[in-house]
N, C-alpha and C positions, 0 to 999 in steps of 0.2 A: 029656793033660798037654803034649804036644808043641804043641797048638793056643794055649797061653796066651800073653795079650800079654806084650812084656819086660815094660812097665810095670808090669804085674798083680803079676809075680814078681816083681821087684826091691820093692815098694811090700809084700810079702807077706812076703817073708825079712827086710825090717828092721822090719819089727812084730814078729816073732815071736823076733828077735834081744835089740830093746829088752824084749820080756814077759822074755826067759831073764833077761835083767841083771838086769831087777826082780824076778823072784824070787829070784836068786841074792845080790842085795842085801840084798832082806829079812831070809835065812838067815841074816847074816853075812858072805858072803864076798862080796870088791867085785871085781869082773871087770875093772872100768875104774878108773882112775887118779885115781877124784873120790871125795873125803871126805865128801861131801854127799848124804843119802839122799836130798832134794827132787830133787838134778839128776837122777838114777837116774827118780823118778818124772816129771820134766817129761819127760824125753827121750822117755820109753816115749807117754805123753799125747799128744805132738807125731806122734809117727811111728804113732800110732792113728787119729789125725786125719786125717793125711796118706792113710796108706793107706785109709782109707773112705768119704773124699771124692771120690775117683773111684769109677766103675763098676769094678769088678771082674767081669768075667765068668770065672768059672770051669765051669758047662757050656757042652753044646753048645744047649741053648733057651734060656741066658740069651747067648749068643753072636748066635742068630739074633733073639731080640728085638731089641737092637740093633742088628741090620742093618735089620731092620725099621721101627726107630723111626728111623734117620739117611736114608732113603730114603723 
């Protein structure tokens, strides 16, 4: 876990941040300050997007693939 890019991480805790909202929205309860269950839903969309659009390496042979493939 020490070996993960920030990118990885940062790109990993606000996807999983936007999923809590979204389910916590779903329930009932609104975390965030918007009245609108679509925005809830775009947000979480966008930041799923986001984060799977890059490589994510989270072992170490999907690490060293891409060492391999940028070399």
């Amino acid at each position: 876990m020490k070996t993960i890019d920030k990118g990885t991480l940062t790109r990993t805790v606000l996807l999983w941040l936007a999923i809590v909202n979204q389910i916590l929205t779903a329930l009932g309860i609104n975390p965030l300050p918007l009245d609108d269950n679509t925005v809830s839903t775009v947000i979480t969309t966008v930041f799923a997007l986001w984060a799977w659009w890059k490589n994510n390496d989270f072992t170490h042979a999907a690490k060293k693939g891409t060492e391999l493939t940028k070399s």
